[in-house]
DSSP file (Angstrom, degrees, kcal/mol; ACC not computed):
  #  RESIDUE AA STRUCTURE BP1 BP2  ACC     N-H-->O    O-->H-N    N-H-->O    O-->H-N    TCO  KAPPA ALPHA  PHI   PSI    X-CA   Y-CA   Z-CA
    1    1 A X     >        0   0    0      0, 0.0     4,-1.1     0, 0.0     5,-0.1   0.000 360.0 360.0 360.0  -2.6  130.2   36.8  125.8
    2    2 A X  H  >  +     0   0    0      2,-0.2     4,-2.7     3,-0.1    68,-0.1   0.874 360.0  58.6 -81.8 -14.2  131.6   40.1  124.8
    3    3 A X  H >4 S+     0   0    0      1,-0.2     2,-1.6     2,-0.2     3,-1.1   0.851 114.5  39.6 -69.4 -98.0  135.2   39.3  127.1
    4    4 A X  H 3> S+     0   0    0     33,-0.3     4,-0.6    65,-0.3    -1,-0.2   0.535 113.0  62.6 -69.6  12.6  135.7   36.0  124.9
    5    5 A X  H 3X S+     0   0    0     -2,-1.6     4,-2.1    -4,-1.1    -1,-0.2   0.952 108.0  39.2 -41.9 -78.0  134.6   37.9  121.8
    6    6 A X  H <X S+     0   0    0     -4,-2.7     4,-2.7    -3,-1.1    -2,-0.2   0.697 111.7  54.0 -78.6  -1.6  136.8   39.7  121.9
    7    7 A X  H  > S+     0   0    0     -4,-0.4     4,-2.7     1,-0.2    -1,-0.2   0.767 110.6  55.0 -56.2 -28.0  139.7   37.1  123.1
    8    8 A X  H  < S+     0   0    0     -4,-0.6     4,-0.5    -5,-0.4    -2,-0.2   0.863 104.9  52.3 -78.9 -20.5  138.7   35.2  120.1
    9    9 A X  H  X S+     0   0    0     -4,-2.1     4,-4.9     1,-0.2     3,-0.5   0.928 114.1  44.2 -75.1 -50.7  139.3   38.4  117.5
   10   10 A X  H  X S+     0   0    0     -4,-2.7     4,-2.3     1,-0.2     5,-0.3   0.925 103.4  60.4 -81.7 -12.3  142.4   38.9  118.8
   11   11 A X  H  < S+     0   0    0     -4,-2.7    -1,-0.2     1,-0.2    -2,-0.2   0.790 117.0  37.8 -31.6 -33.8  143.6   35.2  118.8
   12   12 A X  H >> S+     0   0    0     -3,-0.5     3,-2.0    -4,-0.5     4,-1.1   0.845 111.1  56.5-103.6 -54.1  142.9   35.3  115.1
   13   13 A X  H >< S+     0   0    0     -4,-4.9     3,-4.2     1,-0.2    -2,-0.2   0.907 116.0  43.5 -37.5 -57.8  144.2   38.8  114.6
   14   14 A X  T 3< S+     0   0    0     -4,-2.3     3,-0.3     1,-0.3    -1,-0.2   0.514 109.8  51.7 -51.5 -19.8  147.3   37.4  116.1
   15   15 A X  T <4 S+     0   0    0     -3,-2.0    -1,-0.3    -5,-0.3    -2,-0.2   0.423 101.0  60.0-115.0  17.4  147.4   34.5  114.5
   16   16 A X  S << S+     0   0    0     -3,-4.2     2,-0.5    -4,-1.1    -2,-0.2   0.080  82.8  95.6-113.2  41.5  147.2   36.2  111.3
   17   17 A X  S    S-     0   0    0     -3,-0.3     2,-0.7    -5,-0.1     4,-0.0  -0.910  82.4-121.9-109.1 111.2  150.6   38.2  112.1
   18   18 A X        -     0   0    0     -2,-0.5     5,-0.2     1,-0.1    -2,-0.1  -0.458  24.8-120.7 -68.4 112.8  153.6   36.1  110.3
   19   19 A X  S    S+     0   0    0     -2,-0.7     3,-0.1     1,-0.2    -1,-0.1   0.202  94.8  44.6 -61.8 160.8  156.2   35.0  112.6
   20   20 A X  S    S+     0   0    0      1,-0.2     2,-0.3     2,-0.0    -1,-0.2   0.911  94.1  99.5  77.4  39.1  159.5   36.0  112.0
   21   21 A X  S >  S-     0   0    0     -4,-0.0     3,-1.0     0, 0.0    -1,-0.2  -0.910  92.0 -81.6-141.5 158.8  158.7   40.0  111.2
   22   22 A X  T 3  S+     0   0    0      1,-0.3     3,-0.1    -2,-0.3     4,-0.1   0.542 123.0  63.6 -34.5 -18.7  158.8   43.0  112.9
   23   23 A X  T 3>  +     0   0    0     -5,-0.2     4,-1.1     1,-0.2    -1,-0.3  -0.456  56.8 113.1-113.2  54.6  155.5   42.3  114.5
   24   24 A X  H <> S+     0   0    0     -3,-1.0     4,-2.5     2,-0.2     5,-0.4   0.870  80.9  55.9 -65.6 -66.5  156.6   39.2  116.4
   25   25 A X  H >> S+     0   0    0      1,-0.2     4,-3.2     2,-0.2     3,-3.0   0.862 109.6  47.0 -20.5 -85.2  155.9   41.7  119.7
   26   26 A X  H 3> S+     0   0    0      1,-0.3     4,-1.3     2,-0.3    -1,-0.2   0.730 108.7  52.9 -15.1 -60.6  152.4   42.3  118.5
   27   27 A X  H 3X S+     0   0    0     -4,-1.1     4,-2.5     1,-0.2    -1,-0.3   0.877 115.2  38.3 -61.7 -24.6  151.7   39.0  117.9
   28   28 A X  H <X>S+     0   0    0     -3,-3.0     4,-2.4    -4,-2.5     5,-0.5   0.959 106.9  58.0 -93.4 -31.5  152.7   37.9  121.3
   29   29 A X  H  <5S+     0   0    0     -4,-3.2     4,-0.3    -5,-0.4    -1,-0.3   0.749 118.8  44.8 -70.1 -15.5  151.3   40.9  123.4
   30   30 A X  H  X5S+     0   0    0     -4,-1.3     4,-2.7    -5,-0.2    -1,-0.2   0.874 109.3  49.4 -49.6 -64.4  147.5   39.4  121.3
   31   31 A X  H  X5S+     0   0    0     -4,-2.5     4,-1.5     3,-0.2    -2,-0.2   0.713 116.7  40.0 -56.0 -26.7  147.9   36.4  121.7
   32   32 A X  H  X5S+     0   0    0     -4,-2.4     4,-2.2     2,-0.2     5,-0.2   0.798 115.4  49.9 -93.2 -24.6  148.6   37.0  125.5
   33   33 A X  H  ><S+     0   0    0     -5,-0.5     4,-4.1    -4,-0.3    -2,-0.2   0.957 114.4  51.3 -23.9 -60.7  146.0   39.6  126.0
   34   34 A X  H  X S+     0   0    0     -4,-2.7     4,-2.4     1,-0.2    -2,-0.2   0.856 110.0  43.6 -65.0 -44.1  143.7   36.8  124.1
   35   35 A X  H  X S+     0   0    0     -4,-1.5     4,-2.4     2,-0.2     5,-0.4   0.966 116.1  56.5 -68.5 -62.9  144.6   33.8  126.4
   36   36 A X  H >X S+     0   0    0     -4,-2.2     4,-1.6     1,-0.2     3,-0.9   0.885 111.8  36.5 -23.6 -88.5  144.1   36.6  129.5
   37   37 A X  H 3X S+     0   0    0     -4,-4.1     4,-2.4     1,-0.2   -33,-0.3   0.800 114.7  58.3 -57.0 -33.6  140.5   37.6  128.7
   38   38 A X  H 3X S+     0   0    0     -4,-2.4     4,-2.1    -3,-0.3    -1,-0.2   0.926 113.8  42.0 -54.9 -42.6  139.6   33.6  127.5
   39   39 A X  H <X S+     0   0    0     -4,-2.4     4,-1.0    -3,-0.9    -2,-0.2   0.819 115.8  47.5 -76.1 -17.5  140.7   32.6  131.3
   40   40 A X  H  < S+     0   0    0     -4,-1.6    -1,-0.2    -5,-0.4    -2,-0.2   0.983 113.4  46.0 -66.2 -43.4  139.0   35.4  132.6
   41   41 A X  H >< S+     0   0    0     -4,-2.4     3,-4.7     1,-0.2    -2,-0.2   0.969 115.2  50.1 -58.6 -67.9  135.9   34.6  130.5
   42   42 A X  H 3< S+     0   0    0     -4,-2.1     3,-0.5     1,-0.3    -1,-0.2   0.545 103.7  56.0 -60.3 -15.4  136.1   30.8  131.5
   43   43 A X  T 3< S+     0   0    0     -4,-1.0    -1,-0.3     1,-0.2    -2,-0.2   0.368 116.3  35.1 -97.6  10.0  136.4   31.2  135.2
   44   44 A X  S <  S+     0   0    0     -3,-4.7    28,-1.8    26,-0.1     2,-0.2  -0.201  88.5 150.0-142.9  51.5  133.3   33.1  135.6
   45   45 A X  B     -A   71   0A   0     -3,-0.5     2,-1.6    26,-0.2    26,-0.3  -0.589  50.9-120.7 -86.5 144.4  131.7   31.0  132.7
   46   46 A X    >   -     0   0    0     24,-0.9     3,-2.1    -2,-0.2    24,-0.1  -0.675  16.2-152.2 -85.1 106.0  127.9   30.8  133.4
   47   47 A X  T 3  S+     0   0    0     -2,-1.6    -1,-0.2     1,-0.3    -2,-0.1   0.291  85.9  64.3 -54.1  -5.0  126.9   27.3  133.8
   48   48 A X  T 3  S+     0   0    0     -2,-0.1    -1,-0.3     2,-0.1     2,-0.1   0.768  96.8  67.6 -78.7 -33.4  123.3   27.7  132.6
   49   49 A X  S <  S-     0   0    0     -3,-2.1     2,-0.3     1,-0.1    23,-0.0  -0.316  78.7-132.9-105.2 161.9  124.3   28.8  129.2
   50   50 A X        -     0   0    0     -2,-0.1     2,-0.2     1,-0.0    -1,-0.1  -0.829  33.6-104.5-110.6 151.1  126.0   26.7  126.6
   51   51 A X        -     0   0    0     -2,-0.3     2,-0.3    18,-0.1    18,-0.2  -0.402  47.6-166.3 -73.6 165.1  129.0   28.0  124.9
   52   52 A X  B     -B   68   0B   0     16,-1.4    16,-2.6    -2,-0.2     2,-0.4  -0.996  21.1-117.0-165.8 152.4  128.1   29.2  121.3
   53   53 A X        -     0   0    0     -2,-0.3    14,-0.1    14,-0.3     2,-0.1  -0.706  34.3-140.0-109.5 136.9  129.6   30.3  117.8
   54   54 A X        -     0   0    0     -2,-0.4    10,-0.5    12,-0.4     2,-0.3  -0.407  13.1-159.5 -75.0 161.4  128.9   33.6  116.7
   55   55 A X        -     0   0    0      8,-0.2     2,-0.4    -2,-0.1     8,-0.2  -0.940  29.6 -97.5-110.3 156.8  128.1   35.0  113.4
   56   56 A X        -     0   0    0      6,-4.3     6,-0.2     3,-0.6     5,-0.1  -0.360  12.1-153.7 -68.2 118.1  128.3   38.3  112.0
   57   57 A X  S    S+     0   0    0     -2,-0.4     3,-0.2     1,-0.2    -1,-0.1   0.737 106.3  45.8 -53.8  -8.4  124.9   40.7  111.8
   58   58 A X  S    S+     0   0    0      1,-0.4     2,-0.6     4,-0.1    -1,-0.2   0.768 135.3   7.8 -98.3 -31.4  126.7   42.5  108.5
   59   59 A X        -     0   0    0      1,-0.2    -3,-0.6     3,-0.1    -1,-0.4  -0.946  60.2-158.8-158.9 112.4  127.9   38.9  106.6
   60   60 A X  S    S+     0   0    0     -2,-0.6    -4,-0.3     1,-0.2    -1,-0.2   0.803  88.4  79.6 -68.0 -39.8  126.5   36.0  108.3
   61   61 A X  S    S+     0   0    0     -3,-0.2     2,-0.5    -6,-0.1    -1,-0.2   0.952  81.0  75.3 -39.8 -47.0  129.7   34.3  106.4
   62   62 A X        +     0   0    0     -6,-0.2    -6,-4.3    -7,-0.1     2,-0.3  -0.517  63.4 159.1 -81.0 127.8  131.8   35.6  109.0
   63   63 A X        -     0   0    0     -2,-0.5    -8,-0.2    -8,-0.2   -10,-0.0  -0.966  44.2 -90.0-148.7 154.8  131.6   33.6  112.3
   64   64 A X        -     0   0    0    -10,-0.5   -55,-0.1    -2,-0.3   -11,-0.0  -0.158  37.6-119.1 -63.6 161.3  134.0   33.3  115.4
   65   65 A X  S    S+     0   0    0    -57,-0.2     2,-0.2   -12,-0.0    -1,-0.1   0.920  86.7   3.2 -56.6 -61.4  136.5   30.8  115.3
   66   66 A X  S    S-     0   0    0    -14,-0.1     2,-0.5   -58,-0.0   -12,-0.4  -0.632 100.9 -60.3-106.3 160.1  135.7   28.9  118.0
   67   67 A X        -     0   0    0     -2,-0.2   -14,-0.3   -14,-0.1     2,-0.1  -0.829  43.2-132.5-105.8 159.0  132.9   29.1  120.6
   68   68 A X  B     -B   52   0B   0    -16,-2.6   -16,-1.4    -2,-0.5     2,-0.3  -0.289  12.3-137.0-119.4 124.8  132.5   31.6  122.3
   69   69 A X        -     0   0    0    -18,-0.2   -65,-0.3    -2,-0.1   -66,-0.2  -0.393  14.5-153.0 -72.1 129.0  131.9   31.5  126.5
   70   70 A X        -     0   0    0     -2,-0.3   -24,-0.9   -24,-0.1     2,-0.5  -0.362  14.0-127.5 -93.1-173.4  129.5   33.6  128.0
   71   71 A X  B     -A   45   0A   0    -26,-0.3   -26,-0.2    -2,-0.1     5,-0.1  -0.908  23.8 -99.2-119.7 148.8  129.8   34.7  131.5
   72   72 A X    >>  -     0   0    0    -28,-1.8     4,-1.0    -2,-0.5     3,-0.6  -0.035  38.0-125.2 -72.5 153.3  127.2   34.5  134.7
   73   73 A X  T 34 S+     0   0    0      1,-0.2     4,-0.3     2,-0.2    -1,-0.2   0.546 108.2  58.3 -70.8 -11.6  125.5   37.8  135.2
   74   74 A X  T 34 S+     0   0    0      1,-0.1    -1,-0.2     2,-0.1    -2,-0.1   0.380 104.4  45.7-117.3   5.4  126.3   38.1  138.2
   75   75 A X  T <> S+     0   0    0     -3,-0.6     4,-3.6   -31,-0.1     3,-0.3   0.104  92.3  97.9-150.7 -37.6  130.3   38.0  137.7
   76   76 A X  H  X S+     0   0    0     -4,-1.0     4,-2.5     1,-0.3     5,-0.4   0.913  77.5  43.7 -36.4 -56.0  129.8   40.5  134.6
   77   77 A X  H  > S+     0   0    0     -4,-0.3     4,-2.3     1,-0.2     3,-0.5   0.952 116.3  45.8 -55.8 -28.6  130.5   43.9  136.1
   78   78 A X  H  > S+     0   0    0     -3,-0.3     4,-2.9     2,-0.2     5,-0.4   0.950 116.0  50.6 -97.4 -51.3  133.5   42.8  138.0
   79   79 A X  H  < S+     0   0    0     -4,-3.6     4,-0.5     2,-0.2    -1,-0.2   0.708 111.2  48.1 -53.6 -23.2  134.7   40.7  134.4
   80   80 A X  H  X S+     0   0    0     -4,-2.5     4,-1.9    -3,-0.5    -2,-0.2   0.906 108.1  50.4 -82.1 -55.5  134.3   43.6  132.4
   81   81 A X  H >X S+     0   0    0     -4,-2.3     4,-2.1    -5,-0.4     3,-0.5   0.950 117.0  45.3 -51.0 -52.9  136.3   46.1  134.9
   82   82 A X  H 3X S+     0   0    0     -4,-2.9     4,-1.7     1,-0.3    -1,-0.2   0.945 112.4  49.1 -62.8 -38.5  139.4   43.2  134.9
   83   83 A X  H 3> S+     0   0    0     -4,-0.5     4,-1.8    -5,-0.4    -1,-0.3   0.874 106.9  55.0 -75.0 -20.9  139.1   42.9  131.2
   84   84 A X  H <X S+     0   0    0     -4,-1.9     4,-3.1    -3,-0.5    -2,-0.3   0.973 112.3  50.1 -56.9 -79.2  139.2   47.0  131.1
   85   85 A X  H >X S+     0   0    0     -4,-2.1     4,-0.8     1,-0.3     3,-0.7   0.695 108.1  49.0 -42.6 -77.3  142.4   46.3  133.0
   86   86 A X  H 3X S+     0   0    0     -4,-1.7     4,-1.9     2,-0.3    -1,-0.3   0.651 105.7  52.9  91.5-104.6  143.6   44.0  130.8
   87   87 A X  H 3X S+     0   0    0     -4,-1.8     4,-1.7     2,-0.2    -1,-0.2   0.741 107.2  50.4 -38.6 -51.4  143.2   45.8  127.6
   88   88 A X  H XX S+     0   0    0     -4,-3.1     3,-1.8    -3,-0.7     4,-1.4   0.974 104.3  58.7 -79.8 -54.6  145.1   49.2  128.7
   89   89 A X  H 3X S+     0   0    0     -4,-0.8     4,-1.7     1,-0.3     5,-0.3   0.831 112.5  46.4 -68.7 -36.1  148.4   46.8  130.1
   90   90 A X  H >X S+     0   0    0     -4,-1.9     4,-1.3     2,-0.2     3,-0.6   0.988 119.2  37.6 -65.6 -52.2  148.3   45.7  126.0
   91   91 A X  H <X S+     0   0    0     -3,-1.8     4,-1.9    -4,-1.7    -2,-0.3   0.821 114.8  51.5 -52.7 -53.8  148.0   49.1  125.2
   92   92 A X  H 3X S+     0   0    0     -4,-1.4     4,-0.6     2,-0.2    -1,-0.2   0.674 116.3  45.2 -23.9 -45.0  150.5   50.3  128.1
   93   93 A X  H <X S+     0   0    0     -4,-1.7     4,-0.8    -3,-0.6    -2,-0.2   0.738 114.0  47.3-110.5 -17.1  153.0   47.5  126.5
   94   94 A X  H  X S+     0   0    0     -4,-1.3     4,-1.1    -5,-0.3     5,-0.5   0.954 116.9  45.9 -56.2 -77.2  152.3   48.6  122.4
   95   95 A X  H  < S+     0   0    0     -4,-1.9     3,-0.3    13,-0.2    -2,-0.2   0.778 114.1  44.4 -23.3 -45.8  152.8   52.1  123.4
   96   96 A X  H  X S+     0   0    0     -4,-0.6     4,-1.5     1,-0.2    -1,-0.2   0.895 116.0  52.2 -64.1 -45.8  155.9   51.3  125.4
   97   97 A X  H  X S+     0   0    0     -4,-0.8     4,-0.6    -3,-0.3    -2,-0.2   0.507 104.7  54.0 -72.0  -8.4  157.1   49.0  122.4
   98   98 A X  H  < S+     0   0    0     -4,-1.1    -1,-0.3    -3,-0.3    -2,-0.2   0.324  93.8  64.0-135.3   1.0  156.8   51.4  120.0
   99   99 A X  H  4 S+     0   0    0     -5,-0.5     3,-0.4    -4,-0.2    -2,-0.2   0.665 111.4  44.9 -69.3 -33.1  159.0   54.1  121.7
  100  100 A X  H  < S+     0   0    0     -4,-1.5     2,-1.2     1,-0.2    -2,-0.2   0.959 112.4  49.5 -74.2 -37.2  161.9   51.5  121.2
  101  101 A X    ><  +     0   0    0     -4,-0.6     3,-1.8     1,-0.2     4,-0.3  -0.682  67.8 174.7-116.2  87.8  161.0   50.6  117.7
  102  102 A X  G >  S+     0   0    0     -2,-1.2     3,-1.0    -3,-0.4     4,-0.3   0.904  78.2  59.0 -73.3 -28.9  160.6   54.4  116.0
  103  103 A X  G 3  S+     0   0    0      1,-0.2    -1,-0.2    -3,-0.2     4,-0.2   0.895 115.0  26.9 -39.0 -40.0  160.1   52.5  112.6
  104  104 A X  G <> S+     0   0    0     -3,-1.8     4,-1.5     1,-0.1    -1,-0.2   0.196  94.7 105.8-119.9  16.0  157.5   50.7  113.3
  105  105 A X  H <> S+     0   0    0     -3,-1.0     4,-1.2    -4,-0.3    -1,-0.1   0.664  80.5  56.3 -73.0  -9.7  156.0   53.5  116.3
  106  106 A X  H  > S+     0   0    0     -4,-0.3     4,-1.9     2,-0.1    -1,-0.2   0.890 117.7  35.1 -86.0 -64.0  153.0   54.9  113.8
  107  107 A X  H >> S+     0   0    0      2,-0.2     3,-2.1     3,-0.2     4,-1.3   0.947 116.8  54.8 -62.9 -82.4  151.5   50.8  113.4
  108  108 A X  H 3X S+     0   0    0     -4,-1.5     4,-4.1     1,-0.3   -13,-0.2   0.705 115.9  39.6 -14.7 -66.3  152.5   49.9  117.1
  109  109 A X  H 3X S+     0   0    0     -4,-1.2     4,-1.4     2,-0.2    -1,-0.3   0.748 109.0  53.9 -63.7 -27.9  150.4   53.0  118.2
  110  110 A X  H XX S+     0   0    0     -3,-2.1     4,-1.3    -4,-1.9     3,-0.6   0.965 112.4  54.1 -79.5 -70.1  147.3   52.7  115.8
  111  111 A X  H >X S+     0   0    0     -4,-1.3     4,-1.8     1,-0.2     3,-0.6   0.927 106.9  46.9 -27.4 -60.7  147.2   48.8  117.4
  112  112 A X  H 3X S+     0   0    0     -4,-4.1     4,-2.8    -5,-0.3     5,-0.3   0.948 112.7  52.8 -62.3 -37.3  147.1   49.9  120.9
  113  113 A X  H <X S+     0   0    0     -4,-1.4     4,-3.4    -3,-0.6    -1,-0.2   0.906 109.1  46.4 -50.8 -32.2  144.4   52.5  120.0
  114  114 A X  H <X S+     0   0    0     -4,-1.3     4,-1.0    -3,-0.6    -1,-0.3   0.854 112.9  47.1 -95.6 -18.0  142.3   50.1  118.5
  115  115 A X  H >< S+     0   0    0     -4,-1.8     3,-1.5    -5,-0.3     4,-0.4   0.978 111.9  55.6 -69.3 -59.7  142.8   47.7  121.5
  116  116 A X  H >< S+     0   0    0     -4,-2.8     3,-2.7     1,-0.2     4,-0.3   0.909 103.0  59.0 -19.6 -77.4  142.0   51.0  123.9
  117  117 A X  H >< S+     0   0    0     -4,-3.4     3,-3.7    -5,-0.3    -1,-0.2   0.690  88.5  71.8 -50.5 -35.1  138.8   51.4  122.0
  118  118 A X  G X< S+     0   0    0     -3,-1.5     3,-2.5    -4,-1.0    -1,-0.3   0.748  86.0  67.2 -15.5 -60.5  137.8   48.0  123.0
  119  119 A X  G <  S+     0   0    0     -3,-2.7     3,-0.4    -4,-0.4    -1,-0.3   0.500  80.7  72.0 -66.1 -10.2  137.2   49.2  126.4
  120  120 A X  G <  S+     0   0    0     -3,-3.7     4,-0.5    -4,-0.3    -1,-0.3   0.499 100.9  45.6 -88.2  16.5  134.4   51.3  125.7
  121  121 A X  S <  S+     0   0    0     -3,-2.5    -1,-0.2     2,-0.1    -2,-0.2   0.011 102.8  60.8-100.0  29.2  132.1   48.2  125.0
  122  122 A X  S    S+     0   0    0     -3,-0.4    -2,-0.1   -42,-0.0    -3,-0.1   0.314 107.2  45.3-116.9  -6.4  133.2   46.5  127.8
  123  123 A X              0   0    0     -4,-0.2    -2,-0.1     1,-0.1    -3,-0.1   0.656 360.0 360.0-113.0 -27.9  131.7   49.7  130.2
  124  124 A X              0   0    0     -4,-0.5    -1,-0.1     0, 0.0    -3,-0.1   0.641 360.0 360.0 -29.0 360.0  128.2   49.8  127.9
């Protein structure tokens, strides 16, 4: 479940970016990230398991948006390495985005980091 976790965090990061701002880019290079790793999640969805809504271990208040698909075991490694993939072209395309826009290149980059970081629970 941790691939459409984390499609489902940024869906909502992304869809709490207001359109018509500087971060219009951002939003969409989330939102398509998010839709990426949800199809990824959903073609290798394990069919024993039921999808399920998450809550948070710190504030039980906080719960995913939607629920969330897990993926077959046996399809994991191979989902995690694509979603690894994935994750730096978002990073790849912040970075990129944020040579062009020297205003806004300090935010741009501190997003793609935090997306990077991702990928180290996706190799746990």
């Amino acid at each position: 479940m941790q691939v459409d976790c984390l499609s489902e965090r940024l869906e909502t990061a992304a869809a709490d970016i207001p359109r018509g701002t500087d971060y219009d880019e951002v939003r969409g290079v989330l939102q398509d990230t998010s839709d990426r790793l949800k199809r990824l999640a959903r073609q290798n969805r394990d069919p024993g398991r039921s999808r399920v809504t998450v809550s948070s271990s710190t504030n039980p208040a906080e719960r995913t948006s939607r629920p969330l698909t897990p993926v077959s075991a046996a399809a994991q490694a191979e989902v995690n390495r694509e979603a690894v993939l994935i994750l730096q072209e978002a990073a790849t395309i912040l970075l990129r985005s944020a040579q062009a826009a020297q205003e806004r290149q300090e935010q741009y980059a501190q997003i793609a980091e935090a997306i990077d970081s991702n990928k180290v629970l996706l190799r746990s």
